[in-house]
N, C-alpha and C positions, 0 to 999 in steps of 0.2 A: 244892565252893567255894560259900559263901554269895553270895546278889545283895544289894545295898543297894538298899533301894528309896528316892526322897527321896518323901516326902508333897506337896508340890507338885505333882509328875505327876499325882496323882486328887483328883480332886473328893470321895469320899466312900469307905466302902466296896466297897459295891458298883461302883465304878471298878475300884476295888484287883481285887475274885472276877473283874470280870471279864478282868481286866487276866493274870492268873494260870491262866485257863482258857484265854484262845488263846493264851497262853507255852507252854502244855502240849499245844497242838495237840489238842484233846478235842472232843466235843459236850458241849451245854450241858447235855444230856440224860443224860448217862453221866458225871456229875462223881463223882470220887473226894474221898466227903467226907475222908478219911485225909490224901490227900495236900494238898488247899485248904486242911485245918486247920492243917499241920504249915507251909506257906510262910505262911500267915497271920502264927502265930506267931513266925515268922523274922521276918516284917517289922517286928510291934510290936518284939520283942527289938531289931533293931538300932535300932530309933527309941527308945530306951532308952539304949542305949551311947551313942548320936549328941547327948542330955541335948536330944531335939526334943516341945517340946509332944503330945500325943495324944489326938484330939478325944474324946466321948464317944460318936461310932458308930462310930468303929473297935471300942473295945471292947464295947459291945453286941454287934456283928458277930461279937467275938471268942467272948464267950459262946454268943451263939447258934451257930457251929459247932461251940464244944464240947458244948454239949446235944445237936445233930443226931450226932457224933462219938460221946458215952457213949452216947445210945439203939442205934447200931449195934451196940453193942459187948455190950451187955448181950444174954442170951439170950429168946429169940423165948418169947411163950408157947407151951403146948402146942396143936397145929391139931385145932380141934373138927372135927366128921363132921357137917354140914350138908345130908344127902344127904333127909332127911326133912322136915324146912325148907328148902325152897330160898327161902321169901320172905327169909329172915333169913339169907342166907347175906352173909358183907360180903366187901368188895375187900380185899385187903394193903394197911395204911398205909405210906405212901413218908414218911418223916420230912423229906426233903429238898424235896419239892414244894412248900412256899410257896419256898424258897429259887429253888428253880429258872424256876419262873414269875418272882418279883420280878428275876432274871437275865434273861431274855428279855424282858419289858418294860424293862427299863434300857438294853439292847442298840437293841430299837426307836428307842427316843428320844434316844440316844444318837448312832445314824446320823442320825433326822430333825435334828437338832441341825446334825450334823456339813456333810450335806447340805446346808441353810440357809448355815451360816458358810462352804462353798465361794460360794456364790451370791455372800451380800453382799461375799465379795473379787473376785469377776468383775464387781462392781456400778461397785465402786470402783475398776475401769481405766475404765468409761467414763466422757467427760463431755459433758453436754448440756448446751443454751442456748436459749433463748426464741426462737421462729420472727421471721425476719424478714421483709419486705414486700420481697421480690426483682423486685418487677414492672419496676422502674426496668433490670434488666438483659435481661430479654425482649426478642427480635427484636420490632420491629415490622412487624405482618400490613400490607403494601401491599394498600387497597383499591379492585378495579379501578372506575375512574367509570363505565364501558361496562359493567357484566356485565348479562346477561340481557336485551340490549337486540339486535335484529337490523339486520343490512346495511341492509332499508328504513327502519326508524327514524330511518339515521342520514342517510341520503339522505334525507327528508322537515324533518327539521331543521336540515341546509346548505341545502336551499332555500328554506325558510322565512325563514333567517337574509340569504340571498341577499335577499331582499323585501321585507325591513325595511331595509338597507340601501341598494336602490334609492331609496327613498322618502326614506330622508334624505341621500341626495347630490343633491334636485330645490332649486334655488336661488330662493329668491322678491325680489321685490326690491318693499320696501315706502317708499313717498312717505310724509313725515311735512310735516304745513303746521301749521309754526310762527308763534307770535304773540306779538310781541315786548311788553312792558310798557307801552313809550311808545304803540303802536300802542291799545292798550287804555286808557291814558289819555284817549286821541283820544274812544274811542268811547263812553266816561262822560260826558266833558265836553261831548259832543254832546248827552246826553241830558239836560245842564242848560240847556244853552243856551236853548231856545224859554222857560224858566221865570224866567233868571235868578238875580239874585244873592237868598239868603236861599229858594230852594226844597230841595224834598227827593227825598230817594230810598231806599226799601228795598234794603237789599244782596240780598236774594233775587231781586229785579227783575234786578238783574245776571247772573241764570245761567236756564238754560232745560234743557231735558232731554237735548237733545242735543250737551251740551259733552264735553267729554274732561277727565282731570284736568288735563294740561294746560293746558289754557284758564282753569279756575278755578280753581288756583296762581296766574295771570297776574294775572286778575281780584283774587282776595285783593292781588298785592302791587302792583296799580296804584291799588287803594284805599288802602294804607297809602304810597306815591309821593304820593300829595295829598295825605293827612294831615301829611306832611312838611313840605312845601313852603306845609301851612297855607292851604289852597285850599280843604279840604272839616273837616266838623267832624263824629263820628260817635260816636252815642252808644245807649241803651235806656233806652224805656220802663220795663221794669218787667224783673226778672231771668229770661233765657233766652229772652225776645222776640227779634222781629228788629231788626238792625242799622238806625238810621235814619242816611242817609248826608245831610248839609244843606252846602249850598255856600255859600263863604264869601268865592272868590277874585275876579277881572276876569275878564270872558269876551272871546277874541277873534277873527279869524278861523282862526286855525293853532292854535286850544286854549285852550297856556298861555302865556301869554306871558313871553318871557325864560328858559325852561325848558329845558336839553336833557338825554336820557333816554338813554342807551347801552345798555341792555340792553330 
């Protein structure tokens, strides 16, 4: 019973020899050019009936086993006696040997091939993705505040802290002598008085070194108090001098007269 073979299944040729070599369970080495020739031909023939295209290395292919096929068949020359020449003595040509070799390289590359195309489908069940930044899911390391710190350490800085402590629950109680605006009005207009009306005074004269700012807040706003009330008139020489304070108002026993000051 014939096989049909379809041309699709091989790549080329040598697909085909070898295709037909392990159908025949052979080595590659013990091919029967007879029988490769005779299936060969089987296969162009039914690619013939079948009215299917037939590349040009099949038939090359097909030639070339017929040339290997007629040298078989043809008879051997006669074997020289090379016993006196051994340099010139040659090997038996094997007609089949480029065939066979270009078989066992086909076969090689044929595996690496084949080898490869299992790989890229095991490639292609896995699938991968760009690393992500997983740090956001990590436990986080509790870090002890004590490590490496001993028992006395820590008794040396409870009682330290003890000591700091002492010291700021000691209560002090501090007197503040306050000096009221009007009270400092008093003691301006005293120091117009022995000169009268139309003398003067440096605002500097008003303060001494050992006032508190206190005092010389006072002082500033008991100066601008008689400015007010139009008592004193104050002005400068020349720009960033000092303050000339000139009086302008009545002097009388109690100050000012007609005057009361609440703060």
């Amino acid at each position: 019973m014939a096989v049909t073979y379809k041309l699709e299944t091989f790549e080329g040729p040598l697909d085909l020899l070898l295709h037909l070599v392990d159908k025949s369970e052979i080595d590659i080495q013990d091919i029967s050019i007879h029988e490769i020739t005779d299936q060969y031909m089987e296969y162009l023939q039914s690619m013939q009936e079948l009215e299917l295209d037939i590349t040009s290395e099949f038939l090359v292919m097909a030639a070339t086993l017929l040339s290997i096929k007629s040298n078989q068949l043809l008879p051997k020359p006669p074997v020289m006696e090379w016993e006196d020449y051994p340099e010139y003595e040659e090997e038996e040509y094997d007609p089949r040997g480029d065939l066979i070799r270009k078989l066992i390289e086909y076969r090689k590359y044929k595996g690496i091939a084949e080898h490869l195309r299992d790989r890229e489908e095991e490639r292609s069940l896995i699938f991968s993705k760009e690393p992500e930044d997983l740090s956001s899911y990590m436990q986080e390391t509790v870090v002890n505040p004590v490590e490496g710190l001993h028992v006395q350490d820590l008794i040396s800085a409870f009682q330290k802290a003890l000591r700091k402590a002492a010291r700021r629950t000691q209560v002090a109680t501090i007197h503040r002598d306050e000096i009221s605006v009007k009270d400092r009005i008093r003691d301006i207009v005293s120091l117009f008085r022995p000169s009268g009306r139309g003398s003067k005074l440096m605002f500097t004269n008003l303060l001494h070194q050992e006032m508190t700012r206190h005092e010389i807040v006072v002082t500033f706003l008991a100066v601008l108090e008689l400015m007010k009330l139009k008592q004193v008139r104050c002005y400068q020489e020349k720009l960033f001098e000092d303050i000339v304070i000139q009086w302008q108002g009545e002097l009388d026993e109690d100050g000012v007269s007609d005057v009361e000051i609440d703060y």
